[in-house]
Each structure stands twice: as C-alpha cells, then as structure tokens.
N, C-alpha and C positions, 0 to 999 in steps of 0.2 A: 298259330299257337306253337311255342314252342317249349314242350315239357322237358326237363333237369331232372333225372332219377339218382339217389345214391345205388352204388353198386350194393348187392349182398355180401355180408361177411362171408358168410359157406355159398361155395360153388358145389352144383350136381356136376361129375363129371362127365362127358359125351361119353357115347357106347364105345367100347373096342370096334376099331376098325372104320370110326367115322374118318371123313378124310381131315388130312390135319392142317391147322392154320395157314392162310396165306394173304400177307397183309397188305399186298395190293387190292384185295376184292373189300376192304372194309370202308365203311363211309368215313369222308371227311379222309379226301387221300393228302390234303396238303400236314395230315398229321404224320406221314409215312415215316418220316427221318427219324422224327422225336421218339416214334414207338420202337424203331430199330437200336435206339442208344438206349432206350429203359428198357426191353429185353435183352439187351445181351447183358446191361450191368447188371440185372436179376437173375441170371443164369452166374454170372461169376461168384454172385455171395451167394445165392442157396449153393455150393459145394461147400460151402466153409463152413470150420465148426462153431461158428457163432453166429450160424446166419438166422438162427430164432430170434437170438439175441436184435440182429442188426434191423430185421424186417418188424420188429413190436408184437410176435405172437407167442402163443406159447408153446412149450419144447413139446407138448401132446401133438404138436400139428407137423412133427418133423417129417412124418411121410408127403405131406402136402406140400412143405418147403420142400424138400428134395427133387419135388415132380417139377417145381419152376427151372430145373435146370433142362426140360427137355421137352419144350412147352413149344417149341420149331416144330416137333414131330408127334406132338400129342393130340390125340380125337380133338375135332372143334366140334360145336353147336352152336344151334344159334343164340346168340346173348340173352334172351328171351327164355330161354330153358337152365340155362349153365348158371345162369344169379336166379337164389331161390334165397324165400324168407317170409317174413312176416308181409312185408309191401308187398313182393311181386307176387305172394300167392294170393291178396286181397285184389291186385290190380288183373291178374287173370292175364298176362300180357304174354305167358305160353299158348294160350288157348284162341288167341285170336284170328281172324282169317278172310279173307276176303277185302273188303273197300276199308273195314276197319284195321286189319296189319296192313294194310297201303298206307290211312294216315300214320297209323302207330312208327312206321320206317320212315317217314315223314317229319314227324313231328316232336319224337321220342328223343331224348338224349342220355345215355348210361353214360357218368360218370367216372374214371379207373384208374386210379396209379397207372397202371401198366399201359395201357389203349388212350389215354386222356377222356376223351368221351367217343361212343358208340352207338347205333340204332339197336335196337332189337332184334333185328333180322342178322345182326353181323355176326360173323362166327368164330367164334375164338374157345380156347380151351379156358378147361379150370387152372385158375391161379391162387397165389397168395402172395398180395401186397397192395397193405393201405394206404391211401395219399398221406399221409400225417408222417410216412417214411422219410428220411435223406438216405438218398439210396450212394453208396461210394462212387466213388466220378459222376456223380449225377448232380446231388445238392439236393435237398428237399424237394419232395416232387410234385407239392403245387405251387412252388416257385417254378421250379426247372419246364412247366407243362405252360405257364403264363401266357407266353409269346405266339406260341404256336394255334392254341385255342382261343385267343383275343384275333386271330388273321382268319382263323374258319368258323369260330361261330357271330362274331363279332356283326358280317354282315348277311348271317340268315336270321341273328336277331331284330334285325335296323327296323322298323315300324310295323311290330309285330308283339305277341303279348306274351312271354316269358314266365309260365308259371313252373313255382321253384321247388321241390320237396328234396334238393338238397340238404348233408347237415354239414357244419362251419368249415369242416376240415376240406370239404370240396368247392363248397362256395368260393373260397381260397383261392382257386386255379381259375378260376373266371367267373368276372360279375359281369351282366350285360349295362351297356350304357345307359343313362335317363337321362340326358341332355344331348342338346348336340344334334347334327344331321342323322347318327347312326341310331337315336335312340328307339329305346323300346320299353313299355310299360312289362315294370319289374315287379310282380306279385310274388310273393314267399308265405308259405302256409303253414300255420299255428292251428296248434290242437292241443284244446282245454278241456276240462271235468269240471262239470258242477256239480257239488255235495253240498245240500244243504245251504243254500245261496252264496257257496265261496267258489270261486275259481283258482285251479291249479293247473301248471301244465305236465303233460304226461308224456310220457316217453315210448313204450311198446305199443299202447294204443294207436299213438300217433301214427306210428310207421303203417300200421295196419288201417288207419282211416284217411291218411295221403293216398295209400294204393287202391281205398274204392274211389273216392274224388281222382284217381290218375284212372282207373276205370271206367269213370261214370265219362269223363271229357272226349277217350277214347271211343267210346259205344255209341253218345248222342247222338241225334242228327246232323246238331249243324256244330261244326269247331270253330268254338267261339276264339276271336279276334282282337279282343280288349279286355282289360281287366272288368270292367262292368258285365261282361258278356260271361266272363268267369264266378264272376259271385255271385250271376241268375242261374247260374250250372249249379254250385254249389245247393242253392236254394232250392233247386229241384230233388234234393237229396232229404230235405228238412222232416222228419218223421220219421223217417226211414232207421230203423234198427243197423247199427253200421255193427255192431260185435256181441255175441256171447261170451263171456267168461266158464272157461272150463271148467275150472273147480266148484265156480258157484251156480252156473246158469241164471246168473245176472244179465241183464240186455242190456247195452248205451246207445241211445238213442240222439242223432244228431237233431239239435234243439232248433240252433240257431248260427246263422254266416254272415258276418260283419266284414267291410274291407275301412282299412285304415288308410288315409296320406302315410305318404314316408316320412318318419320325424326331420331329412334334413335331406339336403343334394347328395344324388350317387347312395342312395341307398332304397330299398324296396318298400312297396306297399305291401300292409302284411292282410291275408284272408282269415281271419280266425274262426275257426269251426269247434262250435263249442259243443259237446257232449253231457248228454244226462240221462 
C-alpha cells in the first residue's frame, strides 16, 4: 500500500534547540536537487515585502513567512508531529510506534510544496508554502515538482495499491499510473453525509474521516494490497461513530463503503464512505 497525505495548513513548530534540517537524511533522496532549488527560491521571497502576497497567505501569517527565510537552521521534527490538523490528529500518525511507524515510514507519503513528498518519520521544520504557489525562478510548483516525483514514486507505486486522501491541488504534482507495466490500482476517497435520504459532500469532516480510514490501514493487521482489500478495510469501520460535533454532540456514524470503476483511462477508482 501506498498512502498520499495532503500536508497541514498550520505546522507545530519543533522545540528550541532540536537539531536542524538535513536533506540528505530524508526519504526519497533522488528528490534532493529539486528540494535544494524550492528552498532556496522560498528563502529569497519570504525576505520581500510582498512575499504574503506571492506565497497566497495572509499578511497575519508574516511571522511564519519570515521564519522560511531560515528554515536551513531551524528545529526539525519529525513530519509526523510538525503537520497537525483535523486529518493528522484523526489519523494519530504522531502517536504511533513500533511495527506500526515501520509500515507508517513505509508506506505513508506527505505531500509539500517545499519537500515534494515525505514519510512521516522525516524531519523537517515548520514552513509556509502551498503547492497551488508559482514560486519565482521556480514556476508553479506542482508543475515544477512533476518530473522529479513521477522517477521516485512512480516505481514504488508499480503493482501496488495507491490509496489517495490527497486534495486537486497535489494530486497535480503526481498521479500514479493505471495502464501499462508500471501500473498500480488508483483509489481516491470521497466522503458524503446523508440527511434525510440525500447525499452531499463535505469538507472538514472529510479530512477528519480520511485520517481515521489513514488510521484504521495503518493499525490493522494485515496492509491490504489491492483496492478490494482496501474497501474490506474500510467495511470494518462500518458502525463505527467516526465524529462528535462540538457544538452539538451530534455523532456521524460511517453507514456504508462503496468503491466505484474509474469513469475513464488514467484516472482513479473512487471509495465513497458515506456518513449518517
């Protein structure tokens, strides 16, 4: 299996005094080049004064821009602690240890502007910058990241089962194959509400019921190997109270896990995990 995480918007930063980035010890070194030309071009516009402007954040975040300028000598942690959110604190993917953070650095892929993609275990500081960026001398940077991540992940996808809680804007920087010698069965996972026999799809839930499903794959016994073997996963979830709502102490309860064919070549089977 090979699981696809978006990054989190807000980074936790590492403590003072952890040690700082070094990008030869991070997986997936044939990305070393490509991360060396997107950190230094993210250290030259955070000094500028429109670099809120240039990165798509808001001018509240300028302390956090400013910190990309010095992200060579900044605490690292492991990626697994440093992206926090609604997913990664559903998916529990700090907390893990033993045989289960062996698959998780196995198996896991963190998505990033900055890194391209990452294991969990890898350690990198807190930054700010989303792939949907054109970074200066770079070019938009899930074009500019294409190349590099289609030669490394390309053939640890090849006959293996790619499930994807990516959202478009990373998907962007790399699809796995489904034709061809290299391919690999491409799952992507949808999360619906049913109110009253209609289905809709939802957005904060979703991220938070990707990350018990990226939990529940992570923890099982066996890691399943085919899409079929991922929506018997799923199904083992089925009953199961996936969220409380705070304000109300409302429960959603995952109902029901369907997988679809792909409407058409080079594109993914969808898992849809419906909630009620």
């Amino acid at each position: 299996m090979l699981l696809l995480l978006p990054p989190s918007e807000g980074k936790t930063p590492p403590a003072d005094g952890a040690a700082p980035l070094d990008l030869a010890t991070l997986t997936h070194p044939g990305l070393t080049p490509q991360r060396q030309v997107v950190l230094d071009a993210l250290a030259a516009v955070s000094v500028r004064d429109d670099a809120a402007e240039v990165l798509g954040v808001s001018p509240n975040l300028a302390e956090e821009v400013a910190r990309n300028a010095h992200l060579k000598d900044a605490p690292a942690g492991p990626a697994a602690t440093v992206y926090t959110g609604v997913l990664y604190a559903a998916a529990g993917l700090g907390t893990l240890s033993g045989d289960v953070a062996e698959r998780a650095a196995r198996a896991v892929r963190i998505f990033s502007g900055l890194w391209g993609a990452v294991a969990p275990s890898d350690r990198i500081p807190a930054y700010r910058l989303p792939m949907g960026v054109s970074l200066p001398d770079v070019g938009p940077l899930a074009r500019a990241w294409k190349p590099a991540l289609a030669a490394e992940l390309g053939p640890r996808a090849a006959g293996d089962v790619v499930v994807d809680c990516r959202s478009a804007t990373y998907v962007a920087a790399w699809k796995p194959a489904t034709t061809g010698p290299g391919a690999a069965e491409w799952v992507t996972v949808r999360v619906v509400r049913e109110v009253d026999g209609k289905r809709s799809v939802v957005s904060h839930n979703a991220k938070h019921t990707r990350g018990v499903l990226a939990g529940h794959l992570l923890r099982r016994a066996d890691e399943p190997t085919t899409a079929a073997e991922v929506l018997a996963a799923a199904r083992e979830l089925e009953g199961r109270i996936i969220l409380t709502e705070v304000t109300t102490g409302n429960t959603q309860t995952l109902v029901e896990s369907t997988l679809t064919p792909p409407p058409r070549r080079h594109t993914p089977q969808t898992l849809e995990l419906v909630l009620r």
